[in-house]
BAFI-3210 file (N, C-alpha, C; in Angstrom, 3 decimals, decimal comma, padded with zeros to 6 digits):
// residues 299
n [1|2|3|4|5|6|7|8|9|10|11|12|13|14|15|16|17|18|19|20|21|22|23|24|25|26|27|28|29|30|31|32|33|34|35|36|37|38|39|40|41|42|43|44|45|46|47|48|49|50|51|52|53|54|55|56|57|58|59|60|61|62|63|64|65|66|67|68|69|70|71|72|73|74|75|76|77|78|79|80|81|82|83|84|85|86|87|88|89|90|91|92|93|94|95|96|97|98|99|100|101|102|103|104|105|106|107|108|109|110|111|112|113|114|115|116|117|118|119|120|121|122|123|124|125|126|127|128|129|130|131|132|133|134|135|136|137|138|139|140|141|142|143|144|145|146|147|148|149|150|151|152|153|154|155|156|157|158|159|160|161|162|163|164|165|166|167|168|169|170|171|172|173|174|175|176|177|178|179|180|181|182|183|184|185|186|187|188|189|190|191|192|193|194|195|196|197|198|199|200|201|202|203|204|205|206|207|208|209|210|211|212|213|214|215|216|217|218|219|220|221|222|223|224|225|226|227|228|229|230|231|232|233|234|235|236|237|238|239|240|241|242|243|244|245|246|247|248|249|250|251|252|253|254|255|256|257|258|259|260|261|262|263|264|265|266|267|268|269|270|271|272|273|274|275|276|277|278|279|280|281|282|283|284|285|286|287|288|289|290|291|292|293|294|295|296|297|298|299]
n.u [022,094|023,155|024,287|025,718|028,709|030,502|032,872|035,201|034,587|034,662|032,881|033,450|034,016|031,983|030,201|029,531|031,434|029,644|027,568|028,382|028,937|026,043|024,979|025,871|024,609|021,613|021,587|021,816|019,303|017,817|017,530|015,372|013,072|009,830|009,083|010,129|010,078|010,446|011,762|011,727|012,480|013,218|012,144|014,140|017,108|017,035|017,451|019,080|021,302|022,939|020,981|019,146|019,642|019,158|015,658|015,487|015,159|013,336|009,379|008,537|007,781|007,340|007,517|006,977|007,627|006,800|005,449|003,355|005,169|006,129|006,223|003,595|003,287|005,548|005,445|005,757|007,996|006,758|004,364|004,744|007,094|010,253|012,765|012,015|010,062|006,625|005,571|004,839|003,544|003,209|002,504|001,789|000,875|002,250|000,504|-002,049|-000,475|000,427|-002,396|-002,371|-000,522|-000,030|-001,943|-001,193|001,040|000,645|-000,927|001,229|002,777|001,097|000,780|002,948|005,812|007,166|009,110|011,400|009,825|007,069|005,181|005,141|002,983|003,433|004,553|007,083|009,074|011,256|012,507|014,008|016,624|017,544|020,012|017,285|015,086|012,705|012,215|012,160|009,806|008,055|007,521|006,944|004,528|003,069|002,192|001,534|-001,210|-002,021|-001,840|-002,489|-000,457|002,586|005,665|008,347|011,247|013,683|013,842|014,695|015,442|018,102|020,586|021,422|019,936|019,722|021,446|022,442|020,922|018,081|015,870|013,014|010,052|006,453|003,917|001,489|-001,533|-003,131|-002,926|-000,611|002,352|005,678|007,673|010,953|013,844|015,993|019,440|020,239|021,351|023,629|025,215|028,551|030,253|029,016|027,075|027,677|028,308|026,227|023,813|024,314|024,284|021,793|020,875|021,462|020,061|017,724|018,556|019,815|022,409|025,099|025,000|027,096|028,833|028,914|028,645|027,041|026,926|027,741|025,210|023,589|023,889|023,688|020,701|019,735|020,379|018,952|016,515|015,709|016,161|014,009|012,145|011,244|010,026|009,623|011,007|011,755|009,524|009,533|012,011|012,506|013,274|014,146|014,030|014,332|017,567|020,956|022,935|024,142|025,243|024,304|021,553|021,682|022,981|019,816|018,714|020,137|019,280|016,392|015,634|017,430|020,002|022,872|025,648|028,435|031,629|034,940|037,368|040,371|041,776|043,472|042,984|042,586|040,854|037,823|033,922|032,171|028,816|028,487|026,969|025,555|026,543|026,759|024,896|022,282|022,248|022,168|019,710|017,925|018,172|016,847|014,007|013,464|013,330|010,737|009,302|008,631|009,095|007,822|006,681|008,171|009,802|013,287|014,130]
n.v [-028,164|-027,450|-025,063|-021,951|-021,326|-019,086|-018,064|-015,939|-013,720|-009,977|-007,085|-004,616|-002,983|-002,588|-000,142|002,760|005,961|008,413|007,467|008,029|010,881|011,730|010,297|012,485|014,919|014,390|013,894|016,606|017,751|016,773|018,089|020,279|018,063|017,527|014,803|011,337|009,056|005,807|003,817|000,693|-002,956|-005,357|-007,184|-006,758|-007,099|-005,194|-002,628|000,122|000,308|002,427|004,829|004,655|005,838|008,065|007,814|007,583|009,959|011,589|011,035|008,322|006,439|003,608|002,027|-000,747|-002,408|-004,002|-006,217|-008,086|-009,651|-010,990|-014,153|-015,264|-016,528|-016,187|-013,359|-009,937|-007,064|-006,139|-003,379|-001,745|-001,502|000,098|002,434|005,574|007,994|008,681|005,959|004,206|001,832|000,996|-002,093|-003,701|-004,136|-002,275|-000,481|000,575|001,638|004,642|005,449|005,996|007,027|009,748|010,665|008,954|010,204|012,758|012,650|011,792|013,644|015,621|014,611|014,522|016,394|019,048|021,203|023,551|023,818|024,734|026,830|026,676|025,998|023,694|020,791|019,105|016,393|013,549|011,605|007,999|005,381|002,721|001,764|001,607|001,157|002,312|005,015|007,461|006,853|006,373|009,288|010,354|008,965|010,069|012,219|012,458|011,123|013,133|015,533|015,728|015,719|015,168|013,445|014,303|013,620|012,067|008,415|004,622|001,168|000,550|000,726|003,881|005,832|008,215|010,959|012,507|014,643|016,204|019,025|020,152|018,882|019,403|017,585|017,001|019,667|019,650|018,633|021,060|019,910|018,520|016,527|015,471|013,951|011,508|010,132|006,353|004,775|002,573|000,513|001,900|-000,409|-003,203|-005,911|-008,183|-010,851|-012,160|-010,694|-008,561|-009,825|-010,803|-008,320|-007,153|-009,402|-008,071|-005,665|-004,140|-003,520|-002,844|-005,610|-006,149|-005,809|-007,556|-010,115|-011,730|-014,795|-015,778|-014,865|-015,744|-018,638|-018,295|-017,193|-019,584|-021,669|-020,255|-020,804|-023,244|-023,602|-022,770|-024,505|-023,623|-024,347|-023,725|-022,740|-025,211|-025,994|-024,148|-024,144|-026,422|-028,618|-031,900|-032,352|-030,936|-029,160|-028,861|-027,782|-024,940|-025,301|-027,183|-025,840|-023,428|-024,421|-024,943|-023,270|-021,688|-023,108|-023,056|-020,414|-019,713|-018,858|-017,920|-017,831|-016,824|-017,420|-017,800|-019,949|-021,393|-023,484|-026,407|-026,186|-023,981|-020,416|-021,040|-020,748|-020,851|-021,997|-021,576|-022,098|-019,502|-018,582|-016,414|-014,341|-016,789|-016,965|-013,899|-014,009|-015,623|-014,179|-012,019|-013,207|-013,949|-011,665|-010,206|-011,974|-014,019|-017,081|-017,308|-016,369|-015,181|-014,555|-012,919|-012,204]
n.w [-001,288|002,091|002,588|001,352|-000,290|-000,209|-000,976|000,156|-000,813|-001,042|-000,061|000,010|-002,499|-003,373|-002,777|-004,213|-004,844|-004,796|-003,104|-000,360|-000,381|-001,142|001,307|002,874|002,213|002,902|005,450|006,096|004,389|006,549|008,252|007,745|007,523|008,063|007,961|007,555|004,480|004,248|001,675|000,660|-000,720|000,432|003,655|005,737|005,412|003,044|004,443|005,449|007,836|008,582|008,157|010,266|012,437|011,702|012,012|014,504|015,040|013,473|012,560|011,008|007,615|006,628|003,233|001,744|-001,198|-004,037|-003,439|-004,417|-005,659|-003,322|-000,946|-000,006|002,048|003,915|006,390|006,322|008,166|011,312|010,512|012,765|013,409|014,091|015,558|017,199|016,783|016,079|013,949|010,993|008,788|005,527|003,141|000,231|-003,308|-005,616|-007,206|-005,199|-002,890|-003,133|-002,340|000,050|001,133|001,430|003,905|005,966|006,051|006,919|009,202|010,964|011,315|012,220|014,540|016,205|017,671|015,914|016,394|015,623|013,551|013,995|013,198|010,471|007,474|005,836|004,610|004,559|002,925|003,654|001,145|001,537|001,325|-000,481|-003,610|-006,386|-005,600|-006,037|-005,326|-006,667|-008,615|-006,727|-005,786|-008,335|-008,910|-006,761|-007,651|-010,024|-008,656|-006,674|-007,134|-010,587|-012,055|-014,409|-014,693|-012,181|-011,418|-012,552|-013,087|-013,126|-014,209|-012,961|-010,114|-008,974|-010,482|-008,952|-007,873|-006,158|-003,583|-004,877|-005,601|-003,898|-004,291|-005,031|-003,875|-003,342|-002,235|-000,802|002,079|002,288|000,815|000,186|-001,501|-001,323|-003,173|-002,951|-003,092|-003,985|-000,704|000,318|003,177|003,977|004,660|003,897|006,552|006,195|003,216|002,462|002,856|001,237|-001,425|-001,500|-001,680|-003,737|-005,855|-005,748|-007,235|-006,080|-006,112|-008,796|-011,060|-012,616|-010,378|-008,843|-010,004|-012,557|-012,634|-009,887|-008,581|-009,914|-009,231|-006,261|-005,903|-007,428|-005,408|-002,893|-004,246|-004,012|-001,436|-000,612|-001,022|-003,799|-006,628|-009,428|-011,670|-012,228|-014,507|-015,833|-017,880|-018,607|-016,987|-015,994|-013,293|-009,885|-009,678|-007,917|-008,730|-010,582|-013,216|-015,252|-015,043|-016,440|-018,768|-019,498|-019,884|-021,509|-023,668|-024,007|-024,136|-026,428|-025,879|-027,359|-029,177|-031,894|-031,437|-032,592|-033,529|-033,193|-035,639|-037,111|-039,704|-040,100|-039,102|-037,831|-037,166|-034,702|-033,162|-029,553|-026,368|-024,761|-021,793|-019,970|-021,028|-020,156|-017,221|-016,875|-017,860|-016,052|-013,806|-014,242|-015,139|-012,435|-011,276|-012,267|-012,079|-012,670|-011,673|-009,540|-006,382|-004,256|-000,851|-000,046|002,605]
ca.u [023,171|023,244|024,619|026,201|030,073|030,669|034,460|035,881|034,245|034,493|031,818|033,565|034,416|030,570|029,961|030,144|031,779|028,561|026,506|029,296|028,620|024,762|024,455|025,983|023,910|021,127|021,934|021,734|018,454|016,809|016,976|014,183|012,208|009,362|008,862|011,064|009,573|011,616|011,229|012,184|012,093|013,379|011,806|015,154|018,232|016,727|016,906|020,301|021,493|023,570|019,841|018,600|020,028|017,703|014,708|015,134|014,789|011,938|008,306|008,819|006,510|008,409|007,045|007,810|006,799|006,961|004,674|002,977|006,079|006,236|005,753|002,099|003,455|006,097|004,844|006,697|008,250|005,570|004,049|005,024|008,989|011,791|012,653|011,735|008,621|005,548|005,849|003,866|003,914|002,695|003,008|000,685|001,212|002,654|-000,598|-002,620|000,096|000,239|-003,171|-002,136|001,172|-000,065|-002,965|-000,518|002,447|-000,105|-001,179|002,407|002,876|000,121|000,495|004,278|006,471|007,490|009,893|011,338|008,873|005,906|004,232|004,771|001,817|003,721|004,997|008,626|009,433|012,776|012,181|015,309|016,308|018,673|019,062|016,791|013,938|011,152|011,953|011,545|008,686|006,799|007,632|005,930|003,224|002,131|002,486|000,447|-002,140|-002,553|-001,955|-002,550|001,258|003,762|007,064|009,150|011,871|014,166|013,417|015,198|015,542|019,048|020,885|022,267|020,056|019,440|023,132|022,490|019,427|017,494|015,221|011,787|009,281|005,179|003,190|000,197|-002,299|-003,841|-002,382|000,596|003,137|006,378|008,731|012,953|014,191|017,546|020,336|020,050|022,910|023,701|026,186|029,788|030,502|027,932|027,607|027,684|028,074|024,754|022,916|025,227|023,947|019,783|020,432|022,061|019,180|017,091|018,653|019,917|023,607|024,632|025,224|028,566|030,060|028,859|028,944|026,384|027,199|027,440|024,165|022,438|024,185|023,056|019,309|019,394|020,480|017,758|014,708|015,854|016,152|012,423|011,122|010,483|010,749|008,615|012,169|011,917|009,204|010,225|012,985|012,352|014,036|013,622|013,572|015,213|019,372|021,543|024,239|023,704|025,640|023,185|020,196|022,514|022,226|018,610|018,250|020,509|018,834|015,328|015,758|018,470|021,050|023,946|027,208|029,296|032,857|036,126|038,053|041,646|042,158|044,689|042,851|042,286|039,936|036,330|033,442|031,175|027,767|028,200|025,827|025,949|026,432|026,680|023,122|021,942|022,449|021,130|018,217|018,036|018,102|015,721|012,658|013,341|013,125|009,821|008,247|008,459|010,214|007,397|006,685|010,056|010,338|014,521|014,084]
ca.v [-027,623|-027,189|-023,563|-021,037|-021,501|-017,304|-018,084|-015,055|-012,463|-009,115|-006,519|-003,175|-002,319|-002,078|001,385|003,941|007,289|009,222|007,443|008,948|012,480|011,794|010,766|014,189|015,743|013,855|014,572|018,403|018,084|015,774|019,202|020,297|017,176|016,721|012,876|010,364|007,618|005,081|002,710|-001,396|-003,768|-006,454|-006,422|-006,705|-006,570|-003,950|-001,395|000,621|000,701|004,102|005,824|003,968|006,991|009,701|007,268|007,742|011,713|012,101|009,738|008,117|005,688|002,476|001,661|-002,103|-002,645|-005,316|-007,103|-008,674|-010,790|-012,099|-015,370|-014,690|-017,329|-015,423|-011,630|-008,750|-006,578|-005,470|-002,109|-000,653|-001,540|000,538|003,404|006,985|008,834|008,142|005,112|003,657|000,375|000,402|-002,670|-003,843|-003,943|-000,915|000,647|000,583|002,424|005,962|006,342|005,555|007,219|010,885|010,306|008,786|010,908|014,127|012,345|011,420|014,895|016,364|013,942|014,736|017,882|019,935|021,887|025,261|024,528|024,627|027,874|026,232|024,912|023,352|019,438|018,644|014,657|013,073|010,053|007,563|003,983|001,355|001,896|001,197|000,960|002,971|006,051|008,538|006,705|006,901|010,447|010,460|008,882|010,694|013,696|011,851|010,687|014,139|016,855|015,138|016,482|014,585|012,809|015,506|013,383|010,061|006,637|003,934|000,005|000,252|001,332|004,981|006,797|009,234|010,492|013,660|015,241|016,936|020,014|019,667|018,555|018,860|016,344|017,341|020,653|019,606|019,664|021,221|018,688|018,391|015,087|015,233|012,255|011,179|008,832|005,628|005,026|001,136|001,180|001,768|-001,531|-004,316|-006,634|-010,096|-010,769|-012,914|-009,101|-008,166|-010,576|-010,950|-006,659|-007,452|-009,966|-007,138|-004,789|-002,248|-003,232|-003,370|-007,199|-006,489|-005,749|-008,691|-011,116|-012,938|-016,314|-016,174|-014,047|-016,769|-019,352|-018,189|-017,675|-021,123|-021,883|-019,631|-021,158|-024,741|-023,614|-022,442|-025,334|-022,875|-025,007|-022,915|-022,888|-026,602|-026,341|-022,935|-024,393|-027,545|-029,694|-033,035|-032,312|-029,871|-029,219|-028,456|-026,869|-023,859|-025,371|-027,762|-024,994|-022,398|-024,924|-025,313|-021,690|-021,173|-023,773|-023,115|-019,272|-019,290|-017,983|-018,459|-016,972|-017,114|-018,057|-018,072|-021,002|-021,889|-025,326|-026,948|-025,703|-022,387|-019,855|-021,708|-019,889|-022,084|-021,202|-022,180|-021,367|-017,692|-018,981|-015,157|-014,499|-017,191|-016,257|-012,810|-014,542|-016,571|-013,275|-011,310|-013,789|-014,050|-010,140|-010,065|-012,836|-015,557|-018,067|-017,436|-014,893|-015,422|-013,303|-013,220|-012,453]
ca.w [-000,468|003,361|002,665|000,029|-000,193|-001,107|-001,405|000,757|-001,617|-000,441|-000,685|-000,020|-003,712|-003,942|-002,512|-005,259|-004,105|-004,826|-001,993|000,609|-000,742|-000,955|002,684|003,968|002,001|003,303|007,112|006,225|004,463|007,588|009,720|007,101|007,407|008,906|008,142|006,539|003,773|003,730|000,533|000,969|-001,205|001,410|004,857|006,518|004,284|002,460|005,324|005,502|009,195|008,919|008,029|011,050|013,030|011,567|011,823|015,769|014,970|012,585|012,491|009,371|007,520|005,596|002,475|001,311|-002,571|-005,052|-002,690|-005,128|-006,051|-002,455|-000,678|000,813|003,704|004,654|006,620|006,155|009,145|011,393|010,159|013,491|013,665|014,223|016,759|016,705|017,146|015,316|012,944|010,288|007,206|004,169|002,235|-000,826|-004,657|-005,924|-007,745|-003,974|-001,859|-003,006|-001,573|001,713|001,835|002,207|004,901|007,082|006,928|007,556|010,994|011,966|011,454|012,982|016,055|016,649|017,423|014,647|016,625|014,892|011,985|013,983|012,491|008,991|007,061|005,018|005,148|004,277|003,397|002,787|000,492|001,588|001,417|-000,877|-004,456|-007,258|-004,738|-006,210|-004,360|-007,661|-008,990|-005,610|-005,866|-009,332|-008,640|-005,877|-007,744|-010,488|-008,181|-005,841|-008,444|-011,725|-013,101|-014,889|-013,716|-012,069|-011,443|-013,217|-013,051|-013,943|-013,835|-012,766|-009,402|-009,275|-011,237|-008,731|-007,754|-005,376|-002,633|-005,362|-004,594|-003,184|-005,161|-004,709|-004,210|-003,294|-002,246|000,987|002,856|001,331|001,149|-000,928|-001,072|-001,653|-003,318|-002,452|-003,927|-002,904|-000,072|001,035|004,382|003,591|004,817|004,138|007,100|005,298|002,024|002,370|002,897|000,093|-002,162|-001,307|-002,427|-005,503|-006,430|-006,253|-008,281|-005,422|-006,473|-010,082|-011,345|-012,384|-009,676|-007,888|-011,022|-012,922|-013,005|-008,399|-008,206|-010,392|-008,469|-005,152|-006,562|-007,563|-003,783|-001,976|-004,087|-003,616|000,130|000,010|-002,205|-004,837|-008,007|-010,412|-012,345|-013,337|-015,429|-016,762|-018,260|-018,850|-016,500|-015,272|-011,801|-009,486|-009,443|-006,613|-009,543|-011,557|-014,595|-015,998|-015,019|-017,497|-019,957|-020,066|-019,789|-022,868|-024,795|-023,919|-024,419|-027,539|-025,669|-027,746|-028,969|-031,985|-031,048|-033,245|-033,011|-034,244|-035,823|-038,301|-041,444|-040,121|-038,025|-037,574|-036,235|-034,110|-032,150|-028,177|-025,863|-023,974|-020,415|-019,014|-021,249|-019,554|-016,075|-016,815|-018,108|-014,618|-012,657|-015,019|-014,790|-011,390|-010,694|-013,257|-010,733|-013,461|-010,962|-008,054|-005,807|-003,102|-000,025|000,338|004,222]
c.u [022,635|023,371|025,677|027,245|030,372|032,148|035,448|035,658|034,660|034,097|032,485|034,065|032,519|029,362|030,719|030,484|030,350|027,818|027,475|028,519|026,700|024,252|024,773|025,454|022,392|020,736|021,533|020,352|017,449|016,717|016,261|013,062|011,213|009,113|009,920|010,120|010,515|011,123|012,015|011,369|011,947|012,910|012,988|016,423|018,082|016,450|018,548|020,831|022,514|021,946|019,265|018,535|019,132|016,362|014,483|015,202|013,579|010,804|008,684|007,755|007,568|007,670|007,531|006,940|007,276|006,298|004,000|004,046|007,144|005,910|004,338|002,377|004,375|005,643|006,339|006,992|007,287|005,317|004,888|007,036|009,520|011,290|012,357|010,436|007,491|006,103|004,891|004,452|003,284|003,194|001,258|001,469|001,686|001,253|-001,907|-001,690|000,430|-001,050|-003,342|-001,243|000,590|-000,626|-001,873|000,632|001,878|-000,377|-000,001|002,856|002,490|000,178|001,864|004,987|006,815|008,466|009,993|010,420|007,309|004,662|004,438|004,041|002,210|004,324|006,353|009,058|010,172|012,305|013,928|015,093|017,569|018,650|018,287|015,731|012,504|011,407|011,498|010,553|007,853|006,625|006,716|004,445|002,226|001,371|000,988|-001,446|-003,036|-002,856|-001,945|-001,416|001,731|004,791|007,638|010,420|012,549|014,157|014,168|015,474|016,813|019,274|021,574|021,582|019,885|020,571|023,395|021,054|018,960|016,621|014,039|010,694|007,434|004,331|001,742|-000,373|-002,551|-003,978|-001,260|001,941|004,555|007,897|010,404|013,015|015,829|018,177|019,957|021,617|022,697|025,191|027,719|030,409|029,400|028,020|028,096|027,201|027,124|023,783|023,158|024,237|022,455|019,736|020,843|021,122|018,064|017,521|019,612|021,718|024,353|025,347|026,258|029,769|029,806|029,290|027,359|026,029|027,208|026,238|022,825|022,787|023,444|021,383|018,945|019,041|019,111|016,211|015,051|015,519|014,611|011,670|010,348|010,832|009,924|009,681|012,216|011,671|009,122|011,015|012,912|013,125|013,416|012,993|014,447|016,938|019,879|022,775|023,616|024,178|024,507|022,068|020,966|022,075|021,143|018,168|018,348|019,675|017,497|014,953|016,439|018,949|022,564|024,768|028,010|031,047|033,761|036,758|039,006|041,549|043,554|044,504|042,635|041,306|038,389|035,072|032,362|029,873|027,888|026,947|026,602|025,675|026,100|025,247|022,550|021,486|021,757|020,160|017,757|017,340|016,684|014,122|012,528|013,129|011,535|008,830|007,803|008,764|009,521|007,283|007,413|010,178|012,043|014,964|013,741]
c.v [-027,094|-025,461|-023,336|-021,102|-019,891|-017,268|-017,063|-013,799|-011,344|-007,915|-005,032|-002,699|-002,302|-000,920|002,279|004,916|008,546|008,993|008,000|010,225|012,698|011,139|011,720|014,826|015,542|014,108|015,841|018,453|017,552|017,120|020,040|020,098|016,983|015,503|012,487|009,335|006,991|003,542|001,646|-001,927|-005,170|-006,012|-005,911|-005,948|-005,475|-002,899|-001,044|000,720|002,205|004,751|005,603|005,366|007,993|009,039|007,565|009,337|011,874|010,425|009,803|006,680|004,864|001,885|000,476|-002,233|-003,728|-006,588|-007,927|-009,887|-011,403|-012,743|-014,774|-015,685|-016,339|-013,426|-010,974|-008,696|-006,226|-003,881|-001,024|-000,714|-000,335|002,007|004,939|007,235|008,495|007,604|004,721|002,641|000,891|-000,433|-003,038|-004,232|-002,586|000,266|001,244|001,571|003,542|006,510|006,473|006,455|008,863|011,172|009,986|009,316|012,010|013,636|012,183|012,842|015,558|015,933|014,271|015,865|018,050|020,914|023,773|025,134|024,148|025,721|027,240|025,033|023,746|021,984|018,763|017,223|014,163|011,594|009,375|005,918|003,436|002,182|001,367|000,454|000,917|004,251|007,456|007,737|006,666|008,317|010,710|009,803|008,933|011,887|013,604|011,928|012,481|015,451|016,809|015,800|015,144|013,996|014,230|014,763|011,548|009,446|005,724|002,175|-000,271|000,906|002,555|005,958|008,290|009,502|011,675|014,155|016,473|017,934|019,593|019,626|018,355|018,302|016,370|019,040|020,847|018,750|019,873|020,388|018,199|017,276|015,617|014,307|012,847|010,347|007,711|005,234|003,085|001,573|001,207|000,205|-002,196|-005,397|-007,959|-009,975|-011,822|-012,098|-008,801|-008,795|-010,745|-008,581|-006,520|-008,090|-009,128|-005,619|-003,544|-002,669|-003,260|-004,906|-006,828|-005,965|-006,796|-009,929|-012,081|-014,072|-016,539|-015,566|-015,290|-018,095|-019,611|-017,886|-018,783|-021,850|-021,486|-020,518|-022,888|-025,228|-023,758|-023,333|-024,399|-023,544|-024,496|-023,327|-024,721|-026,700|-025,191|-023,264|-025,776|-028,952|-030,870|-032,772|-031,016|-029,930|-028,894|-027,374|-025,683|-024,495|-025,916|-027,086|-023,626|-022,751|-025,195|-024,508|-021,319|-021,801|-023,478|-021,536|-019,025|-018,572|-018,004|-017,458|-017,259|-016,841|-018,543|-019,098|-021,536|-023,177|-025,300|-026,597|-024,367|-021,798|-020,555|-021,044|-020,804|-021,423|-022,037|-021,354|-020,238|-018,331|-017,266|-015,031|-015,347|-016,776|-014,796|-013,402|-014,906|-015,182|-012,521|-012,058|-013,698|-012,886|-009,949|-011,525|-013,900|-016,956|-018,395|-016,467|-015,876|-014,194|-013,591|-013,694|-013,452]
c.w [000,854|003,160|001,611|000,270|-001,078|-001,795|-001,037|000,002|-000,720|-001,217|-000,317|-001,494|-004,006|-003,329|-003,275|-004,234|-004,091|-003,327|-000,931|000,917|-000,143|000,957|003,342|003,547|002,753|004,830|007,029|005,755|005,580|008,185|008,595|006,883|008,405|009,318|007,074|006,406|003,616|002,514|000,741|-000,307|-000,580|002,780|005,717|006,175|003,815|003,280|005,583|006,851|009,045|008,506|009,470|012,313|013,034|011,337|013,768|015,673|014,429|012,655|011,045|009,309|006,329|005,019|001,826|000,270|-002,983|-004,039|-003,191|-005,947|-004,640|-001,553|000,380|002,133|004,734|004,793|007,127|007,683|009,178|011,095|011,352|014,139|013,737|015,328|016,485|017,584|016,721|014,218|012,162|008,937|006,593|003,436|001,308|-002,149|-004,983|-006,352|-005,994|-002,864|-001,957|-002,292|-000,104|002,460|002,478|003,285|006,128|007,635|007,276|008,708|011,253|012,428|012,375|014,400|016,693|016,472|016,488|015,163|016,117|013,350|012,373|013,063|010,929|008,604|006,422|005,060|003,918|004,500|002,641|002,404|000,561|001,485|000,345|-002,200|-005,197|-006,510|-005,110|-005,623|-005,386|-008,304|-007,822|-005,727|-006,915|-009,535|-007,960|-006,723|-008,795|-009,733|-007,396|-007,183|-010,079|-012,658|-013,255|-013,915|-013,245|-011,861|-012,129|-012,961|-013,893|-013,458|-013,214|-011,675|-009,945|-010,626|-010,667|-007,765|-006,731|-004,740|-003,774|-004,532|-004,535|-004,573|-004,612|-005,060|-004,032|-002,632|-001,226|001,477|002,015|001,479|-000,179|-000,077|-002,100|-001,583|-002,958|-003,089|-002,781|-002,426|000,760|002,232|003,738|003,651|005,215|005,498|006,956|004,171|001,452|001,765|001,646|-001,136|-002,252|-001,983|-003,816|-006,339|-006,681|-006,810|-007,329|-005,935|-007,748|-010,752|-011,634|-011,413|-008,606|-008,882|-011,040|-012,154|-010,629|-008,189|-008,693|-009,644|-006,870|-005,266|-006,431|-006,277|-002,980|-002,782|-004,006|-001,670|000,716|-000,594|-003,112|-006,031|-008,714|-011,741|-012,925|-014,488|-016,446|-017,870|-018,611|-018,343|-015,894|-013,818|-011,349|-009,494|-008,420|-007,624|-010,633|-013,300|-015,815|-016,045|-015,837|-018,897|-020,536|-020,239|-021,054|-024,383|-025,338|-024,511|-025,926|-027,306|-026,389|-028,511|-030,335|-031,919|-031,990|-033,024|-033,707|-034,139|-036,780|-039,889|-040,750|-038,856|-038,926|-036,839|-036,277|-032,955|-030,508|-027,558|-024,952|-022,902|-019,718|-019,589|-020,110|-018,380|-015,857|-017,091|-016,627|-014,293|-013,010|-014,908|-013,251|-010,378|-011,303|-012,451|-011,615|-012,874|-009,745|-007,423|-004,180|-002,478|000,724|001,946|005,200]
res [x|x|x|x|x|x|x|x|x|x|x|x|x|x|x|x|x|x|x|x|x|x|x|x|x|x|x|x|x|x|x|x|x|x|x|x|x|x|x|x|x|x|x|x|x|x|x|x|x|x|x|x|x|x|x|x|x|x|x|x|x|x|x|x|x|x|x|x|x|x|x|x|x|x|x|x|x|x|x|x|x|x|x|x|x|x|x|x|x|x|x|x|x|x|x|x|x|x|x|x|x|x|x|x|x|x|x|x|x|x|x|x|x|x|x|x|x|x|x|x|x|x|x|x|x|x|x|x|x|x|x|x|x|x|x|x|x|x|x|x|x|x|x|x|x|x|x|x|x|x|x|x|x|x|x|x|x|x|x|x|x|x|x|x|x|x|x|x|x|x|x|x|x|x|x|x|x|x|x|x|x|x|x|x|x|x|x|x|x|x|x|x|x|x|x|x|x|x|x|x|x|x|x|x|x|x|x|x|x|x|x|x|x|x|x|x|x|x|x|x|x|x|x|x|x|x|x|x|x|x|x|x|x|x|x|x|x|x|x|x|x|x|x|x|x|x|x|x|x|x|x|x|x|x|x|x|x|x|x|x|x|x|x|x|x|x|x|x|x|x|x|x|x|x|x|x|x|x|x|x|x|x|x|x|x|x|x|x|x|x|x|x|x|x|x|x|x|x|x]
***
């Protein structure tokens, strides 16, 4: 396929009422902040344009993870993008970029006004970004890494587990330095339900409110686009497809996705095994988040 036929979807029923709330809260703790982390999973897509605003107020340092599940041809945004004051990248594998992160937000610091919190020693940093980013497990495994403590805050594979600007949390000693996680907040209105969709594949929106069965569809689309056929021999297909249906079925078959299913006849109710097409499809998405399918940069 030339291009994705979306069918006139529309993506405003996929802003919960929480992220509203959680960006005004958000705004009120930035006049706190000395630096903003901002966590990405996508170089592009995955960057909220309403935060974009308090990125030209505070130096902030944009952390892009799950680097390790993508395309080593295609390079990220450059480290030194976006507007503001002192900027900084980190990208890598996830276990490599906590030791990076504090080093560089203490110089952005140190190199840029501090305003009414110059006499304080102390270093104030709003962790922001999409959800289901990483933004409370960076948090924990700074905390890990600097002050050998425990989780202090929830983690979870799904968007929305973190639903309000919690209180400050420290991360490290020395310099003294404590990170605020945040909910994650996507824009009230997505601009294209392309964007929409490359954030859904990674998890920041939750699959049913986009749907299965078009999320694995458009998947299918994007690695056909990039000659990513890893998925052939995953699954056991002849060759590559242009249709999701027949790559459902090899999914269901190859996996034992299947279903039983009631079925009225002339002697009576019959109960028959079909295959789980929706399984399926989650299956699809699930290898393909778990980097079974290739390492695929969406952007």
């Amino acid at each position: 396929r030339e291009r994705f036929e979306f069918g006139g979807r529309d993506v405003a029923s996929w802003f919960p009422r929480h992220m509203a709330k959680g960006l005004r809260q958000m705004r009120l703790a930035l006049r706190r902040a000395d630096c903003l982390v901002e966590r990405g999973h996508i170089p592009l897509s995955g960057r909220n344009p309403a935060l974009q605003e308090a990125l030209g107020i505070r130096p902030h340092v944009l952390v892009l993870n799950k680097m390790d599940l993508a395309d080593p041809r295609r390079q990220p945004v450059s480290a030194g993008a976006g507007p503001g004051g002192g900027t900084g990248g980190v990208t890598g594998s996830d276990s490599p970029v906590p030791l990076q992160v504090v080093p560089m937000v203490a110089r952005l610091v140190a190199d840029g006004p501090r305003y009414h919190r110059a006499e304080s020693s102390e270093h104030n940093i709003l962790v922001i970004g999409v959800p289901n980013v990483g933004k409370s497990s960076l948090i924990n495994s700074l905390r890990r890494l600097h002050l050998k403590k425990g989780k202090a805050t929830a983690v979870g594979g799904e968007p929305g587990i973190t639903k309000a600007v919690l209180s400050r949390i420290q991360v490290c000693e020395k310099p003294l330095m404590y990170l605020v996680d945040t909910p994650g907040v996507l824009p009230p209105r997505l601009g294209d339900v392309e964007t929409g969709m490359k954030l859904a594949l990674c998890g920041a929106i939750c699959d049913h409110l986009v749907g299965e069965d078009v999320m694995a569809d458009y998947l299918l689309y994007t690695l056909n686009k990039q000659q990513q056929f890893r998925y052939v021999q995953r699954y056991g297909l002849g060759q590559p497809c242009d249709h999701i249906e027949p790559l459902l079925k090899h999914v269901a078959l190859s996996q034992g996705r299947t279903q039983k299913v009631k079925v009225l006849t002339g002697t009576g109710n019959v109960n028959m095994m079909m295959l789980n097409y929706p399984a399926a499809a989650y299956e699809f998405l699930r290898d393909f988040r778990a980097g079974r399918l290739g390492r695929v940069t969406l952007d």
